[in-house]
C-alpha positions as CSV (number, residue, x, y, z in Angstrom):
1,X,-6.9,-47.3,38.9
2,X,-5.3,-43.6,37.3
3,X,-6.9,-45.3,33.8
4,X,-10.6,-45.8,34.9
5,X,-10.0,-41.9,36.3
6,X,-9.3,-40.6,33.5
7,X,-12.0,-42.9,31.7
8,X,-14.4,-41.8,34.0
9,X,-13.6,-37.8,33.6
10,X,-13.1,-38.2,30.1
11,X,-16.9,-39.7,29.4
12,X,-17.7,-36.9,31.7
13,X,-16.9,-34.3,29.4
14,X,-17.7,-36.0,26.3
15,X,-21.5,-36.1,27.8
16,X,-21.2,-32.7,28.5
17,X,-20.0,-32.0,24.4
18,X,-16.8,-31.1,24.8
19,X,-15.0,-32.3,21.7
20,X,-12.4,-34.9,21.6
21,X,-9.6,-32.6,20.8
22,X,-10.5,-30.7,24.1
23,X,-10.6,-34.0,25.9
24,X,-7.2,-34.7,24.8
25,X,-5.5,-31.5,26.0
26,X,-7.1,-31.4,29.0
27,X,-6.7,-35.2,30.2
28,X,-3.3,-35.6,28.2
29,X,-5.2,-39.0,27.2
30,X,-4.0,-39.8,23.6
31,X,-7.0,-39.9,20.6
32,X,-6.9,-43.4,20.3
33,X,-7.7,-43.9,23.6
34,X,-10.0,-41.9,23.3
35,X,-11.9,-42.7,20.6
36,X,-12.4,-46.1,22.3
37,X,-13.7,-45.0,25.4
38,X,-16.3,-42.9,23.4
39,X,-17.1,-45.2,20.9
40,X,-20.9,-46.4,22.1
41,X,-21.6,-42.6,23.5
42,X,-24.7,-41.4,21.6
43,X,-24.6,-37.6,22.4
44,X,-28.0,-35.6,22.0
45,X,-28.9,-32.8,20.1
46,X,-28.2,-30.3,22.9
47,X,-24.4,-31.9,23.0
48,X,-23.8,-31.9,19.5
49,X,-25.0,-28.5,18.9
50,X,-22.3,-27.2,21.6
51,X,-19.7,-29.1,19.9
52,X,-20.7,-27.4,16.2
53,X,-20.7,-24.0,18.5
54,X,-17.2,-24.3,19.7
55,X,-15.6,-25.6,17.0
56,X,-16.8,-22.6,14.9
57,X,-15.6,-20.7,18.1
58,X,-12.2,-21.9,17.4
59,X,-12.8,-21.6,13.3
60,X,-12.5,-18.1,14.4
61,X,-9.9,-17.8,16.8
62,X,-7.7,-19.4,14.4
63,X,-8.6,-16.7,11.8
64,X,-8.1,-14.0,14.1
65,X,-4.6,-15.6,15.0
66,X,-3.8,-16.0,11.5
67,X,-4.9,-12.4,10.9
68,X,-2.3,-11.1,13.4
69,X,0.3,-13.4,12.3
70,X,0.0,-12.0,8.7
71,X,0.2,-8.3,10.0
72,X,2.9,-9.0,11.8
73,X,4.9,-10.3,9.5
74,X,4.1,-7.4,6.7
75,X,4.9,-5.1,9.2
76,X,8.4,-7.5,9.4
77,X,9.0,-7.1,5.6
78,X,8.2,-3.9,5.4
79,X,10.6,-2.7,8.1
80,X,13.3,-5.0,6.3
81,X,12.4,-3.5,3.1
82,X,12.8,0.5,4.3
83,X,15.7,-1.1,6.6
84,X,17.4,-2.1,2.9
85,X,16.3,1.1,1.2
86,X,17.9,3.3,3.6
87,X,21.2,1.6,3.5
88,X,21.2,2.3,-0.8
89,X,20.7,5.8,-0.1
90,X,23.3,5.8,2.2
91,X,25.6,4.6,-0.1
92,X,24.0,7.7,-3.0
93,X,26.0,11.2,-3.1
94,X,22.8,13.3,-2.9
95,X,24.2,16.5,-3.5
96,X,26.1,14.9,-6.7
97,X,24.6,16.8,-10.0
98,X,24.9,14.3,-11.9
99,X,22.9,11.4,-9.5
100,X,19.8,14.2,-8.9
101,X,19.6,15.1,-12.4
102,X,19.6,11.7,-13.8
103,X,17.0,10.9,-11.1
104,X,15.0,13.5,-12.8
105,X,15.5,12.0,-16.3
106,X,14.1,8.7,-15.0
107,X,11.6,10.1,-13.1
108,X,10.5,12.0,-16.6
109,X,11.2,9.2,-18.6
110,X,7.9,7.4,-16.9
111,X,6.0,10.4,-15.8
112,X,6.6,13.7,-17.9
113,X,4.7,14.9,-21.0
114,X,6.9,13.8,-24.2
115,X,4.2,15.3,-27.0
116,X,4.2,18.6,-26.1
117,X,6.5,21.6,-26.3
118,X,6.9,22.3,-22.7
119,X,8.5,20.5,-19.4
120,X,6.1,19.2,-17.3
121,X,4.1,16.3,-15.8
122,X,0.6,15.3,-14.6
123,X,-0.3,13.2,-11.5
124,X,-2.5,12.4,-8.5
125,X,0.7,11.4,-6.1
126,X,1.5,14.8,-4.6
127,X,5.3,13.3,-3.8
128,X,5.8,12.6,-7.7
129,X,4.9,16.4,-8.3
130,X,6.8,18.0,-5.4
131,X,10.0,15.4,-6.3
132,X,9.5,17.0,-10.1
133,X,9.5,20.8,-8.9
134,X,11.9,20.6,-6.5
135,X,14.6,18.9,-8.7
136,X,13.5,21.2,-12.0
137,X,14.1,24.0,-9.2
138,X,17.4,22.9,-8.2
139,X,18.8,21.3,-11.7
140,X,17.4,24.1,-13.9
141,X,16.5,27.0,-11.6
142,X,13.2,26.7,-12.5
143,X,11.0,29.7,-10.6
144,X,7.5,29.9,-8.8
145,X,6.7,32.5,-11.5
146,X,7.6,30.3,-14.6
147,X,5.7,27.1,-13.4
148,X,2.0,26.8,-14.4
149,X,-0.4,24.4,-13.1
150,X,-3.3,23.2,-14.2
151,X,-6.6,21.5,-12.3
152,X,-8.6,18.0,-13.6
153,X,-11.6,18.0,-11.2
154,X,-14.7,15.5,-11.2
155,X,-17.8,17.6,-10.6
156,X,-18.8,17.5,-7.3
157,X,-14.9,18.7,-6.1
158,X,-14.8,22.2,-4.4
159,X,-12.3,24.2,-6.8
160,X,-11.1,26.4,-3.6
161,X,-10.5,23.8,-1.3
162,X,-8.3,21.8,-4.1
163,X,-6.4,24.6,-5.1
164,X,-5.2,25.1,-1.5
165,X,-4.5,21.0,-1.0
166,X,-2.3,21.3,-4.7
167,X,-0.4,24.7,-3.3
168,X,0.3,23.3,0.2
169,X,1.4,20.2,-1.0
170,X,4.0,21.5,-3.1
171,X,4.9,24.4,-1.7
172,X,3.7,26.9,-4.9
173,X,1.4,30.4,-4.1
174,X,-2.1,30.1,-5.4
175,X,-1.1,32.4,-8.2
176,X,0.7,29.2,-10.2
177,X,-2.9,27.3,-10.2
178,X,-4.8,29.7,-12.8
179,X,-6.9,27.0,-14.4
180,X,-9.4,24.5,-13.4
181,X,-10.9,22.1,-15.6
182,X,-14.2,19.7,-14.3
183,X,-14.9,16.4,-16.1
184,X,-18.9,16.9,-17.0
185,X,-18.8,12.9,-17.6
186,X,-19.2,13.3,-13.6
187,X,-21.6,14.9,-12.7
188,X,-23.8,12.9,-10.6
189,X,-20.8,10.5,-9.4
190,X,-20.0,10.7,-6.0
191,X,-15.9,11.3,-5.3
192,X,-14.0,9.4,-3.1
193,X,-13.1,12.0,0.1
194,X,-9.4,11.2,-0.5
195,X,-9.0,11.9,-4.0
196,X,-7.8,15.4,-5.0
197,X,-8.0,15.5,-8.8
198,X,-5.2,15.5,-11.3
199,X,-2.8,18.1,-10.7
200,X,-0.2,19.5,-14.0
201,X,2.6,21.4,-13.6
202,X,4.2,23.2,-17.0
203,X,7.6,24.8,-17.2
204,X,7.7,26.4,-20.9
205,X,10.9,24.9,-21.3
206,X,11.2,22.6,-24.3
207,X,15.4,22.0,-23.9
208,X,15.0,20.8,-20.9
209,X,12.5,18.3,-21.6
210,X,14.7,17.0,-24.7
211,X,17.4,16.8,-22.7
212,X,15.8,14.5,-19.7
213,X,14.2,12.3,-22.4
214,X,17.4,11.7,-23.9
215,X,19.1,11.4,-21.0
216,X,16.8,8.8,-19.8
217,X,16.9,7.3,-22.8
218,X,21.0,7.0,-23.1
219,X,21.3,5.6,-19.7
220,X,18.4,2.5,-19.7
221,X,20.5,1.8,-23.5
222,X,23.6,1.6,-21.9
223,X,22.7,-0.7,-18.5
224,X,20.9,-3.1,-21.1
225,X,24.2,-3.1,-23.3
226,X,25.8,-4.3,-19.9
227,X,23.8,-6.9,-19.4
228,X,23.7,-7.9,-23.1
């Protein structure tokens, strides 16, 4: 008697286009069964357009599940990742002279100008420039007055408005940025709102920048001779 219910019910549905899967979850009738029941059901054009409609219904659902799943587990690694950073820094003697200077070297090593006769590096990463003051600053006692800084603008950039981003962002007066220089190739090329040129900052200090690069140098020699 429960069989021909569920027979009945389950034709009922199928005439009304839900799909088979549906059927099945609902009714907790398994496929097979299913399948036989339904087998000498024509369904009309009306029924098997709903069916096309919900199960691209459900082609998105899944996407928009899947979508959440992946951003939640990037947020995952990512909060591992800083989680596993932290505890190396932990673990670092900042205030070592040694650690903060060699952090400098490396940091040149990729970075820094190596063909000219001054200290100094170019970027469009505002933390790469401020870590590169702040450590010639503190290594070297490098002053405001002794750093120069130098502008690469595309055409269309306001010079004012990226001198005060560059001065604000690493903490240097307005006097440091003394020249501006705009790409003419350009002009007629629309910037993207978050880009803020190429900012260089020069300390006329050639030593130093010998020193770092050999200093660099030295040290990626010596942890490849240790793994030699």
């Amino acid at each position: 008697m429960r069989s021909n219910i569920l027979k009945s019910k389950a034709i009922q549905l199928r005439k009304r286009g839900y799909s088979i899967r549906t059927i099945e979850k609902q009714l907790k009738v398994p496929r097979s069964t299913l399948s036989g029941w339904f087998r000498n059901i024509e369904l009309t054009k009306k029924q098997k357009e709903k069916l096309f409609s919900d199960w691209q219904n459900a082609l998105v659902k899944a996407r928009e599940r899947a979508v959440v799943w992946h951003n939640t587990q990037k947020r995952e690694r990512l909060a591992e990742a800083a989680q596993q950073a932290r505890k190396i820094l932990k673990n670092i003697n900042m205030r070592d002279r040694n650690v903060i200077e060699l952090a400098l070297a490396m940091l040149y090593l990729g970075e820094g100008f190596k063909k000219t006769d001054v200290t100094g590096m170019g970027n469009t990463n505002p933390l790469i420039l401020k870590t590169f003051v702040t450590l010639i600053k503190k290594c070297y006692g490098a002053k405001n007055d002794q750093l120069q800084c130098q502008l690469h603008l595309r055409a269309d950039q306001n010079e004012k408005e990226i001198r005060n981003y560059w001065s604000s962002e690493l903490n240097l007066p307005l006097q440091c940025f003394k020249f501006v220089y705009f790409d003419k190739r350009t002009v007629g090329s629309k910037t993207y709102p978050d880009y803020k040129g190429v900012c260089m900052v020069r300390w006329g200090n050639v030593a130093i920048q010998r020193k770092l690069i050999n200093l660099s140098k030295d040290f990626c020699e010596r942890i490849i001779s240790m793994g030699a």
